[in-house]
Structures are given as structure tokens and as C-alpha cells.
C-alpha positions, 0 to 999 in steps of 0.5 A: 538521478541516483541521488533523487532516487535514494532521497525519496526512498529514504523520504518514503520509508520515514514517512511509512514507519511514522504511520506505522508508530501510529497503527502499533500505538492505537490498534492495541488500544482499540481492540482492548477498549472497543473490542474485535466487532468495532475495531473490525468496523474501521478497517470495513469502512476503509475497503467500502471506499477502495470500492468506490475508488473504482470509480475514480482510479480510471481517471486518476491513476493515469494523471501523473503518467500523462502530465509527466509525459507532456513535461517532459517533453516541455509540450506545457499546452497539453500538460495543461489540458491534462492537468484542467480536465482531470481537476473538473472531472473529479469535482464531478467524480465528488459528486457522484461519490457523495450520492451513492455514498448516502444511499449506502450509509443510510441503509448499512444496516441491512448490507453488512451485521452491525450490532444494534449498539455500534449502529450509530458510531459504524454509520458515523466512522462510514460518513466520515470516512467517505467525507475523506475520500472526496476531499483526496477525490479533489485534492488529487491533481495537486500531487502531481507536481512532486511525481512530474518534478521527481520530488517525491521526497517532498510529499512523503515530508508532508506527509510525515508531518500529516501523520505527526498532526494525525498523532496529536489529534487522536491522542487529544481525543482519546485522552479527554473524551470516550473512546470512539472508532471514529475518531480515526476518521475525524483526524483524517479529515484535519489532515487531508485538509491540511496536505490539501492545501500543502499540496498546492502550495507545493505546486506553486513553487516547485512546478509553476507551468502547471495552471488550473483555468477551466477553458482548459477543460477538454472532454478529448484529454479526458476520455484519453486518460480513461481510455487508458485509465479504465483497466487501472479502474478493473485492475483495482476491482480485482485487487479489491475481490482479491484481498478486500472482500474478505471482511465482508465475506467473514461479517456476512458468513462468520460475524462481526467479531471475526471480522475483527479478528481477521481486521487485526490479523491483516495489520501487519500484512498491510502495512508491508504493502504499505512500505513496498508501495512507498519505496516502489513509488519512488521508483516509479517516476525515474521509470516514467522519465527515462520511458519518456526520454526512450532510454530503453537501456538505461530504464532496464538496469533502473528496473533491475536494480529496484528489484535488488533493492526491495529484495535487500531491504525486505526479506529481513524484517518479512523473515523476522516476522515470520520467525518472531510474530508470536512473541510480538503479538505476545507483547502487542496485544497482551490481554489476547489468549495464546490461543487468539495469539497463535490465531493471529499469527497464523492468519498474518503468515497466511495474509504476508505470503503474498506480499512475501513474493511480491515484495521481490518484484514490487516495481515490476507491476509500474511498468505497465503504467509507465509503457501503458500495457495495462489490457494483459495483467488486469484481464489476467488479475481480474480472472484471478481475483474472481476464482478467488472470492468464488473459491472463499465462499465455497471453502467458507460453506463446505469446510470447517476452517473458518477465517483460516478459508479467506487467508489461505484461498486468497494467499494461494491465488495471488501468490500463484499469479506472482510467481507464474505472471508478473515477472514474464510480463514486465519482461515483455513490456520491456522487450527483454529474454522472458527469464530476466526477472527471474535469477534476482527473483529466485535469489531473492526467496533463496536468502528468504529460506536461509534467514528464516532458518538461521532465524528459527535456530537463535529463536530455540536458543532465547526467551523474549519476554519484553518489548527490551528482548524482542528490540535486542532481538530484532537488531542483532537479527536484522545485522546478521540477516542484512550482512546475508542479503548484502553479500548475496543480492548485489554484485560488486558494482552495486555493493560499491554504489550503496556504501559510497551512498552511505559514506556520503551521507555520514559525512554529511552529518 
């Protein structure tokens, strides 16, 4: 089992920085061809559809959690059921998109400040990009069978290969014809097409008990996955108010071009999300079978060790970023004053704080799936998130900060929920002492503090005036930081386990 999960991680961080490449390639370019205003647009268009994946994250989010269950417990009838009713509730769910999805795009114009030149290609980039969220509305059910199978690893392979297609798209598309922001979403489109179709191929031969026949098709197995399903669906209201409003709040209050500004701040940030939720998924089907199997013990040490080692494989680059963001925007985006350069910055260290603290304790926020104890954390993150789109309008109308307002307001609100909220409540999921998250937690930040300092005294020492300095830079960096965390984080059993892990796999090669 320690094999599996150590091949999806691996399988979900590659997969990760194969998007990234894509993200550092094409934002620069973006942003210096098209301009803040469009760039700002495309990440717009991204958050209008996690507004509309309200609607279908009630009956999705829980899909794998039920069918796995079912499995499991070898209980084929009902994982069927499960597995035929959520597939024609989304063919629904599809159709319900695509209406208000129309009605939307049609009238853009007098929702959010386009300028009259960008009007077209925005509504077309909004088009399209709905078009890709009801393809993945209909091709959700198809991955269930990599996280029932705890084969993980397979989906993030397709998904690389997804990426790599992704690449030669755009790189054909911005090479022979004139630079668009939708372009984006039409490669997303091939791609979804083609994981679509992956997917269920993958299905087939990795989890063959799992058959599509609409007399399966029952509206009780429905209901009982939305019953539960539901506070995911408020759950991803409030993350939406907490960190996906603040586009609109800054096009509305500030203008299009700040939006952009804040759009290319938010890259980075949302790119570490990105890389948590790719390692914490790995871990989350292992929870789902031990929870399952009433391994209570065995699913606690599981938990205790993902936090260590999200703890290990993150503080590092979030402390390098912190310490060295400015001479990579330097290099990133070059044609940006110092003055842009230091915005940027400044806005990214605001956007990472919260993800800086979360990224200790990621996988704790799966154990409200797993034990699905969801009513406590999202009533808590739905308070939360309100505060904090009334508090950015407020500070956005009564000061002079700025986009300054949206960052700071949001990474307060959220922080204030991880470090007070998350780690008691897992710790009451899973019936232990309410301080047990805690110690790895504080350790965690501890490291955090020491890196970032040693960090800041070898930065007074150089100068990085190439991508060749800052990749120097970062590798020495990273050894020292990894040695830190190594011999800080893991006790002796842990640190035996991880080197036999990497022993093994030289030997391999």
C-alpha cells in the first residue's frame, strides 16, 4: 500500500509541473502581447465556471466516495446504482449549465467592464470554456474507477499526456495565427475530448464491474448522494466567495486592467493549490479504504504521515518563493517595471500566505469526505467566506489599498480558519486528543521561519541576474532547505521508510 501511494504521488506531482511549464511558458507571453485587461479575462472566465460547478459538485464530489465504498465491500449491485444514476443526473446537470450559461454570455457585457475591443474574443474565450466544463460535467463518472482502484497514478499519466497535447496545440496556434486569449480554451476542449475517451477505456479495463445501463438509474441513490453531497456543493460556494470573487470585485471597483494585474499575482499561488490538491488526492483514496475496511488505526498514522510529508515537500519552494519571488518576476516578466515587479510580488506573498499554512495540513480537509462529517466545516467556511467578501468591499470603498484590500482581507480570514479550525475538527472526525495535528503543524511553520531566514542571509550575499543564477540558486537552496526539513520533520522510523523508498527506485533504474 506504501508502494501505491508513493507511485501516485510521484505520478501527481509530474503531472502538476507539466502544467506549470505550460502556465510559466504562456503567461508572460499572454500578458506582454494582449496585455493585463485580456490576460485578466481568461482567469475571469475560469472562476465564472467554478461558479456554476456549485451546481454539480453536490452530486460529483461524492461519487467516488460512495462507489469506492460499495467496492469495497464487494456490494457490485449498489456501486452500480451509484455509478448509472450520477452518469444521467450530469447529462441533466449539462443541460441546466448550458441554458444559464447562454443567458450569461449573451448579456457579459452588462455583468462585469469589458473594453468595447475585447467584447467578442471575452464572450468567445466565456463560450468555450463553458463548452469544456459540460464535457468534464459528462465525463466525471469516468474517473472514478482510477480513485475506486487506487490507481491514481494512471490518471495523472493522461493527464501529463493531456497537458503535453495541450502544449503542441497552443504552440501551433500561437505560431501561425494572431495572438487570442481563446485560444486556451480551445486547446481544452481537444483535451477534455481526448481524457473523455481515456477514461473510459481506463474504466474498462482496470474496473470492469462498473457497468453504464440506465435501468440502474435510481432517483433514491441520487438524492442520497446530494443529501450528502449538498454541503460540498455550499462548501465550494464559500471557497468561491473566499478566493474567487475577488476578480470581479477588482473589475467592478478597480477596472480591467487590475484585474489582470491581480489574475497574474494569483498565478503562482494557484499553482501551489494545484500541486497540494494533486499530492493530498493521492492520499485520499488510501483514507477512503482503510475508512472503509474500519481501520481506524492504521487510517490515523496514514493521516499523520501525509502531514509530514506535505510539511517536507512544501515548505521549501513556498520559503524560496517568498525569499526570491522578486528576481523571478524580474525574469518572468521582464518588460514589467520595478515598481509592477514589487506589486506583484507583494500581492503573490499575500495570495501564498494562506496556502502557506494549509499546505501543512492539506489532507486533513479529505477527512470530512472520507467520514462524511461535512455540515461543521462548511457552515464554518461558509461564515468565513461571507465575512470576507463583505470586508473587501468595505476596505475596497473606505481606504486607499487597492488590490492590496482583496489580498490582504482574503489571506487573513482564510489563514484565521486554518490555524483555529482545521486541525481541531479532523481531530474530532477521527475521534483523537483535539491537539494531535497540532505538534506536526507547528514544527511545520517553525522550519518555515528558519529556511526563510537562512534563505534571506544567502540572498544579501548574491546577485541573480539570469534564469542560469535563480536555477543555481534554487538547487543549492532547495539542498540545504531539504536537509533542514529532513531531519526536522520525520522521526527515525519515517526517515528509515523514505530512504529504503528512494534506494529502491535507484536500483530500479
Amino acid at each position: 500500500m506504501k508502494k501505491r501511494l508513493f507511485i501516485n504521488l510521484a505520478a501527481s506531482i509530474i503531472s502538476f509541473f507539466v502544467q506549470l511549464a505550460i502556465n510559466f511558458f504562456l503567461s508572460p507571453y499572454l500578458v506582454e502581447h494582449l496585455g493585463n485587461a485580456a490576460y485578466g479575462f481568461i482567469g475571469l472566465a475560469n472562476n465564472f465556471v467554478s461558479y456554476a460547478s456549485i451546481l454539480t459538485v453536490a452530486l460529483n464530489s461524492m461519487a467516488s466516495r460512495f462507489i469506492s465504498i460499495e467496492i469495497n465491500r464487494q456490494n457490485y449491485k449498489k456501486a452500480n446504482e451509484y455509478y448509472s444514476s450520477i452518469f444521467v443526473a450530469d447529462i441533466i446537470l449539462s443541460l441546466v449549465v448550458a441554458i444559464a450559461s447562454t443567458g450569461i454570455i449573451i448579456n457579459l457585457q452588462n455583468l462585469i467592464n469589458i473594453p468595447e475591443e475585447l467584447i467578442w474574443d471575452v464572450k468567445l474565450t466565456f463560450s468555450l470554456v463553458f463548452v469544456n466544463f459540460i464535457i468534464t460535467i459528462l465525463s466525471t463518472v469516468f474517473t472514478v474507477a482510477t480513485f475506486v482502484k487506487n490507481r491514481v497514478d494512471i490518471s495523472s499519466i493522461r493527464n501529463i499526456t493531456s497537458n503535453v497535447l495541450k502544449v503542441i496545440l497552443l504552440i501551433v496556434m500561437f505560431a501561425i495565427l494572431p495572438p487570442k486569449i481563446y485560444y486556451i480554451a480551445i486547446a481544452s476542449i481537444i483535451c477534455s475530448f481526448y481524457l473523455l475517451l481515456a477514461n473510459i477505456k481506463i474504466t474498462k479495463k482496470i474496473a470492469n464491474e462498473l457497468k453504464l445501463k440506465v435501468k440502474d438509474f435510481k432517483v433514491k441513490a441520487v438524492k442520497t448522494i446530494i443529501s450528502s453531497g449538498i454541503w460540498n456543493s455550499i462548501n465550494n460556494f464559500s471557497r468561491v466567495l473566499l478566493i474567487g470573487v475577488d476578480l470581479i470585485i477588482a473589475n467592478i471597483f478597480l477596472g480591467a486592467n487590475a484585474m489582470g494585474t491581480l489574475s497574474i499575482a494569483k498565478t503562482i499561488p494557484t499553482a501551489v493549490e494545484s500541486l497540494l490538491a494533486a499530492i493530498s488526492g493521492a492520499f485520499t483514496p488510501q483514507f477512503t479504504i482503510l475508512y472503509s475496511q474500519n481501520k481506524k488505526e492504521e487510517l490515523i498514522n496514514e493521516v499523520k504521515f501525509s502531514t509530514k510529508l506535505l510539511s517536507l515537500l512544501m515548505t521549501v519552494p513556498l520559503a524560496g518563493f517568498i525569499v526570491f519571488g522578486y528576481d523571478f518576476y524580474q525574469l518572468w516578466m521582464p518588460y514589467k517595471t520595478a515598481e509592477e515587479i514589487m506589486q506583484l510580488q507583494c500581492l503573490s506573498i499575500l495570495a501564498l500566505l494562506p496556502y502557506i499554512l494549509s499546505s501543512y495540513i492539506f489532507t486533513l480537509s479529505s477527512i470530512d469526505t472520507v467520514t462524511n462529517k461535512l455540515k461543521r466545516p462548511v457552515i464554518v467556511q461558509l461564515i468565513i467566506a461571507i465575512l470576507t467578501v463583505i470586508t473587501e468591499v468595505i476596505a475596497i470603498q473606505t481606504t486607499n489599498w487597492g488590490l492590496y484590500a482583496l489580498s490582504a482581507v482574503s489571506a487573513f480570514y482564510w489563514a484565521l480558519k486554518i490555524v483555529v479550525f482545521t486541525p481541531i475538527n479532523a481531530a474530532y472526525n477521527l475521534k483523537v486528543k483535539w491537539t494531535t495535528f497540532y505538534p506536526p503543524f507547528c514544527k511545520a511553520v517553525i522550519c518555515m521561519i528558519i529556511i526563510i531566514v537562512l534563505f534571506s542571509i544567502g540572498n544579501n550575499f548574491i546577485e541573480i541576474t539570469s534564469w542560469f543564477d535563480l536555477i543555481i540558486v534554487a538547487i543549492v537552496s532547495g539542498i540545504i532547505g531539504y536537509i533542514i526539513n529532513f531531519i526536522a520533520l520525520l522521526n527515525k522510523k519515517e526517515k528509515i521508510k523514505v530512504i529504503q523508498f528512494i534506494k529502491k527506485k535507484l536500483k530500479k533504474e
